[in-house]
C-alpha positions as CSV (number, residue, x, y, z in Angstrom):
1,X,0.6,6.4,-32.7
2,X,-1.9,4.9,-35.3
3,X,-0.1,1.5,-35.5
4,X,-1.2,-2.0,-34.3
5,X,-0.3,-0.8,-30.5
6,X,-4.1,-1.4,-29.2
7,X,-3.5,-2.7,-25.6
8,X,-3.8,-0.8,-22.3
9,X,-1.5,-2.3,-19.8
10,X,-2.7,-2.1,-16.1
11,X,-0.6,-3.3,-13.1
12,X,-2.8,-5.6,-10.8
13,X,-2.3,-6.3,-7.9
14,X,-5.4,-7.7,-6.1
15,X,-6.5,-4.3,-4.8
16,X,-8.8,-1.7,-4.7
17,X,-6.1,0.4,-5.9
18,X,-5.9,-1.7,-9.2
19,X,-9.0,-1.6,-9.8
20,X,-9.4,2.5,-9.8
21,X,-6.6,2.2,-12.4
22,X,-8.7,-0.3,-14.4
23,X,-11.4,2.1,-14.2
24,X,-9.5,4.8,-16.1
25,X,-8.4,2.1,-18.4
26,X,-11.6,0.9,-19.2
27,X,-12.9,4.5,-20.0
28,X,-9.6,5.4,-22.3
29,X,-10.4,1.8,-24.1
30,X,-13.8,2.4,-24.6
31,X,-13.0,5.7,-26.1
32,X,-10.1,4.6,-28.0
33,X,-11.2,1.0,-29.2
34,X,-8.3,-0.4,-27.4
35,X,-8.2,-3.8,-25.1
36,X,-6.8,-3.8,-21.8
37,X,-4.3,-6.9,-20.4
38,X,-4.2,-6.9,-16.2
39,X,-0.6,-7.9,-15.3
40,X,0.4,-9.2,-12.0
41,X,4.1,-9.3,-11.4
42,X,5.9,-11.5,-8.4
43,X,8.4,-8.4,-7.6
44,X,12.1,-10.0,-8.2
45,X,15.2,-8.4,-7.3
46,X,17.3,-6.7,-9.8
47,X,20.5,-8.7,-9.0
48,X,19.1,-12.0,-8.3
49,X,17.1,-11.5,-11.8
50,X,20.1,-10.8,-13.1
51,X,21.6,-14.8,-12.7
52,X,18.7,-16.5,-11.9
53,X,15.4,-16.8,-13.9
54,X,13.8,-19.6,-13.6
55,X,10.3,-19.0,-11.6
56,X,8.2,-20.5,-9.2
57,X,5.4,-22.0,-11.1
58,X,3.2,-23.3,-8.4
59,X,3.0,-19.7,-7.5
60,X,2.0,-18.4,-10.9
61,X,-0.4,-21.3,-11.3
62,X,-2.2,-19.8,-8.0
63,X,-1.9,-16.0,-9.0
64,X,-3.2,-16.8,-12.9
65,X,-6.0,-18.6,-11.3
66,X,-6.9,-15.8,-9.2
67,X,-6.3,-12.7,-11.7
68,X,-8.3,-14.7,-14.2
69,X,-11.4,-14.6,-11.8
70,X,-10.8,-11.1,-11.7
71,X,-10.8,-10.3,-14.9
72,X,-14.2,-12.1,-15.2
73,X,-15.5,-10.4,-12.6
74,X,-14.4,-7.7,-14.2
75,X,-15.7,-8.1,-17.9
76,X,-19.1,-8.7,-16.7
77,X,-19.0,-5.0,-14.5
78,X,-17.7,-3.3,-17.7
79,X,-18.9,-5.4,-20.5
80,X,-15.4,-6.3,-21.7
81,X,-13.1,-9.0,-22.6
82,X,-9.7,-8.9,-20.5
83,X,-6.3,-10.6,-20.9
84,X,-4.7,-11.7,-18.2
85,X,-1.2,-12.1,-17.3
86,X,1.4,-13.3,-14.3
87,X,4.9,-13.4,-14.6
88,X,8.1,-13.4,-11.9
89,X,10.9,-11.6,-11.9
90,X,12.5,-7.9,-12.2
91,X,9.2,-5.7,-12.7
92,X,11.2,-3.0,-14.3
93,X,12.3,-5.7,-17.2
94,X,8.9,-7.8,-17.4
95,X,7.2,-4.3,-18.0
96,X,9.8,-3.3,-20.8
97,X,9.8,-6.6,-22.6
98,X,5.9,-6.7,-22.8
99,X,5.6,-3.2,-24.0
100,X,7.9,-4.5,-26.8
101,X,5.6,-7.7,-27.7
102,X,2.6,-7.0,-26.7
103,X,1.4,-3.8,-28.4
104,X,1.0,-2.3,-25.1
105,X,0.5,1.6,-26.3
106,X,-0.2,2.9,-22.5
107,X,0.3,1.8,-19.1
108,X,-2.7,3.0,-16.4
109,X,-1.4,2.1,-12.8
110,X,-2.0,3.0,-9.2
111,X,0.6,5.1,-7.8
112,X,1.4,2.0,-5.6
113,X,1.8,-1.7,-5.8
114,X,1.4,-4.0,-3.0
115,X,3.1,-7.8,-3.1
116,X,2.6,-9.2,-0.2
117,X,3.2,-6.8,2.7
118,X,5.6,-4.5,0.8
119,X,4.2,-1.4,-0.9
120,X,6.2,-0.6,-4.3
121,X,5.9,2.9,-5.7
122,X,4.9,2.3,-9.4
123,X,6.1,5.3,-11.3
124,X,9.9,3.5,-10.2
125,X,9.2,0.5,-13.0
126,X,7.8,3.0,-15.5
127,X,9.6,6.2,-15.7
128,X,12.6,5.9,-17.9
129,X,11.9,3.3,-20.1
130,X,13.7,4.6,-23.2
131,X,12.9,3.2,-26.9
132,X,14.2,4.3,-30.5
133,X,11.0,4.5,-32.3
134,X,8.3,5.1,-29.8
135,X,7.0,7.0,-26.5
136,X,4.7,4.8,-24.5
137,X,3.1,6.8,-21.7
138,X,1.9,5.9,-18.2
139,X,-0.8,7.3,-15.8
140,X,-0.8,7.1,-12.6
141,X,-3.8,7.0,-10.4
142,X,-4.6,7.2,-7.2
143,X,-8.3,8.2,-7.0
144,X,-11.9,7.1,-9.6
145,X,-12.3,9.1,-12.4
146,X,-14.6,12.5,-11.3
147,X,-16.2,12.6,-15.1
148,X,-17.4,10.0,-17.4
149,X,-14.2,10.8,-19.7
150,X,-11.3,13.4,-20.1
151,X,-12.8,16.4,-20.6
152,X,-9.8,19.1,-19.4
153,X,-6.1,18.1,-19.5
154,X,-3.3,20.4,-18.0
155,X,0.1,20.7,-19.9
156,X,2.7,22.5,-17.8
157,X,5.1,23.8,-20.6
158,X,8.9,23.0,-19.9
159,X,11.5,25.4,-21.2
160,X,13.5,21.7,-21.7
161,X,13.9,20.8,-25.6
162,X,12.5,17.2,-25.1
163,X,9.4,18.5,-24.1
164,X,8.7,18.2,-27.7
165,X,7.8,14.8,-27.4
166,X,4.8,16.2,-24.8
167,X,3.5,18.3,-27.9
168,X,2.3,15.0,-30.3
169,X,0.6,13.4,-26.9
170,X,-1.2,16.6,-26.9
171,X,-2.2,16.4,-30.1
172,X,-3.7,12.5,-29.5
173,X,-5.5,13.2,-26.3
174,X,-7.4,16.0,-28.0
175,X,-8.4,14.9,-31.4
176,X,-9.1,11.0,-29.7
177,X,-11.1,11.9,-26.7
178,X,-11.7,15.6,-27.4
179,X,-10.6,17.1,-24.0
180,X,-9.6,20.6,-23.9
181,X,-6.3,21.7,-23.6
182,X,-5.3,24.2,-20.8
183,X,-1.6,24.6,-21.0
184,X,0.3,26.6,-18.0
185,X,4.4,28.3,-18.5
186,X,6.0,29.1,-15.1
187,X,7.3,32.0,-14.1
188,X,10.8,32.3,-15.2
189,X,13.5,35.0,-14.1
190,X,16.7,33.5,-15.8
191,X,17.1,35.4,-19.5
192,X,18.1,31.8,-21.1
193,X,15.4,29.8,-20.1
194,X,12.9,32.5,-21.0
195,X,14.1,32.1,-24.4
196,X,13.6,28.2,-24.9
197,X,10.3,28.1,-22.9
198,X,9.5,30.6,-26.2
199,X,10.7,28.6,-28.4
200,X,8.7,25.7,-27.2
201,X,5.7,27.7,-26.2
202,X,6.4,28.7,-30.4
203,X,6.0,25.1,-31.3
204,X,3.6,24.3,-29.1
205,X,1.4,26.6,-30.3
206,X,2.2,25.9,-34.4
207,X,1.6,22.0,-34.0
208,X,-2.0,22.6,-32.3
209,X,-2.8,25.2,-34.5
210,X,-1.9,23.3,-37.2
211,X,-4.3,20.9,-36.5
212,X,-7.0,23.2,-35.5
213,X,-6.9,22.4,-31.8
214,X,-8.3,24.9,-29.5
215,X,-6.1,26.0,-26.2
216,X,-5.7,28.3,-23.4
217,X,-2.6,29.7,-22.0
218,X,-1.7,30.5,-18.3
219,X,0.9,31.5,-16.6
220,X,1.9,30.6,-13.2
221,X,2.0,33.0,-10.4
222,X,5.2,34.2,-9.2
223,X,4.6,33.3,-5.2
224,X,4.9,29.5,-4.8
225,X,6.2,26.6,-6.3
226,X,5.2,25.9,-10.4
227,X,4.4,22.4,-9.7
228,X,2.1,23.5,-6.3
229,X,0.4,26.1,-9.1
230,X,0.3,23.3,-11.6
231,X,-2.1,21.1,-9.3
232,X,-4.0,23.9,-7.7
233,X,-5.1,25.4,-11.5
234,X,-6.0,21.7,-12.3
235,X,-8.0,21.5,-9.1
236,X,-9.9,24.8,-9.7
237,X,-10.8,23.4,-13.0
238,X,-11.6,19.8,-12.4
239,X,-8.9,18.6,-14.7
240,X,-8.8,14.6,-15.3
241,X,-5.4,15.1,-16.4
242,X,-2.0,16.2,-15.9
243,X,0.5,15.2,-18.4
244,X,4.3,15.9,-18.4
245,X,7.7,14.5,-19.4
246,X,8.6,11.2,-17.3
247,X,11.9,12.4,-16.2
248,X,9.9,15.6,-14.5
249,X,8.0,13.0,-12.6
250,X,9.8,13.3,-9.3
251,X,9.9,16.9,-10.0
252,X,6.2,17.2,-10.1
253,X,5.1,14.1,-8.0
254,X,7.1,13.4,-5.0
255,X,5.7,10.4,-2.6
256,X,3.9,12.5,-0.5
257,X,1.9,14.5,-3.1
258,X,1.7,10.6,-4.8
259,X,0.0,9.1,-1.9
260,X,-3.5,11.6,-2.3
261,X,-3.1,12.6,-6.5
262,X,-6.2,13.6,-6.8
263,X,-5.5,14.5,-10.7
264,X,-3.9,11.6,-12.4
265,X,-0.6,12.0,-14.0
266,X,0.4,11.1,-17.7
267,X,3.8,10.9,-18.0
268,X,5.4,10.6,-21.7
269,X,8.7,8.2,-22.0
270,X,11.3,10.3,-24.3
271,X,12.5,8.2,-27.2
272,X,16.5,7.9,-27.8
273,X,17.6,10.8,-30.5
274,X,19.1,13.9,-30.5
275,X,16.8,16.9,-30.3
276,X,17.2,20.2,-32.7
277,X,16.3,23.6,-31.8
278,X,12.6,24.6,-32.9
279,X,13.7,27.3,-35.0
């Protein structure tokens, strides 16, 4: 994570919406020392992409026009200097060939993007986007930040292996923005699941020791759903953050909690390799 990544990524889309997400973006940059690029993308479809990419450039001309006013508009608010950019085609494919020349090191996005009068749900372009070296994660938004940073993140613990990756985005949140960690297990009845959510409650706990992070432990309550306890403990603590494994996503966010997140969501791409057992 300390490489020559510095640029926050944020989906714009000539909203409010995209601007909330720029407002969480702006606070992680100023924080982190990292720039931000707004990217507006003319929605393509997959199969037509596939055969035909040449793009409309009288229609770029008109959106780069516009998204550059808005990112002046912008830098005077916050006292920064934006990049800007617009391109056509598959989102899914714009977004994953920028994150691999552009340094982007996080995406912040509102849960949905509108193009014209179709709504797309965000978290379809970014979850999934697998790499061999890195993770990049995404947030998604859908209300302003309630504090003037990240003070308290909530880490569900998974009894999956990959949730290892989770651990070293721990690790970064707390030691660059110094939040404090609140992690919560479910409550598990199933003998071998019980044993790996040790094992990674184990290594969990080893890593952030290691490195002298302070944390709190919960664990869910038997009656309801985990990811309904999840949100309610991060709601009874004013928690800017939630952050699990991308390919939980629907797990934890389905539309209709998406459409009033009141806790934004980090969500940690896993990168291609073969995980070992903890112990």
């Amino acid at each position: 994570m300390d490489n020559i990544k510095n640029l926050i990524l944020v989906p714009w889309d000539f909203t409010n919406g995209s601007e909330i997400a720029f407002q969480h973006a702006q606070q992680l940059a100023m924080a982190s020392g990292n720039k931000i690029m707004l990217l507006h993308f003319i929605p393509r479809n997959p199969l037509i992409d596939m055969f035909y990419r040449k793009v409309n450039f009288r229609k770029i001309e008109l959106a780069n026009e516009k998204i550059e006013h808005a990112a002046q508009e912008l830098g005077k608010k916050y006292g920064l200097n934006i990049q800007t950019l617009v391109s056509e085609g598959n989102p899914k494919r714009l977004i994953k060939e920028l994150i691999l020349t552009a340094h982007v090191n996080l995406i912040v996005a509102y849960h949905t993007y509108q193009y014209k009068s179709k709504s797309h749900r965000i978290s379809k372009y970014l979850k999934n986007l697998f790499f061999k070296e890195d993770t990049l994660p995404f947030i998604v938004v859908s209300e302003p930040p309630i504090h003037s940073h990240y003070i308290e993140i909530v880490v569900p613990v998974d009894y999956d292996r990959k949730f290892k990756e989770a651990v070293h985005w721990i690790i970064y949140l707390a030691k660059y923005y110094k939040c404090n960690v609140n992690l919560i297990k479910p409550f598990l009845i199933d003998d071998g699941k019980k044993k790996q959510l040790a094992n990674n409650i184990y290594f969990t706990k080893k890593m952030l020791d290691g490195v002298n992070i302070v944390y709190g432990i919960k664990t869910a309550k038997k009656k309801g759903t985990f990811e309904d306890e999840v949100f309610r403990f991060g709601k009874t603590i004013e928690a800017d953050l939630v952050l699990i494994m991308s390919d939980k996503y629907d797990y934890f966010v389905d539309p209709k909690r998406e459409a009033k997140l009141d806790i934004p969501v980090m969500c940690v791409n896993p990168r291609i390799r073969k995980y070992q057992s903890f112990y």
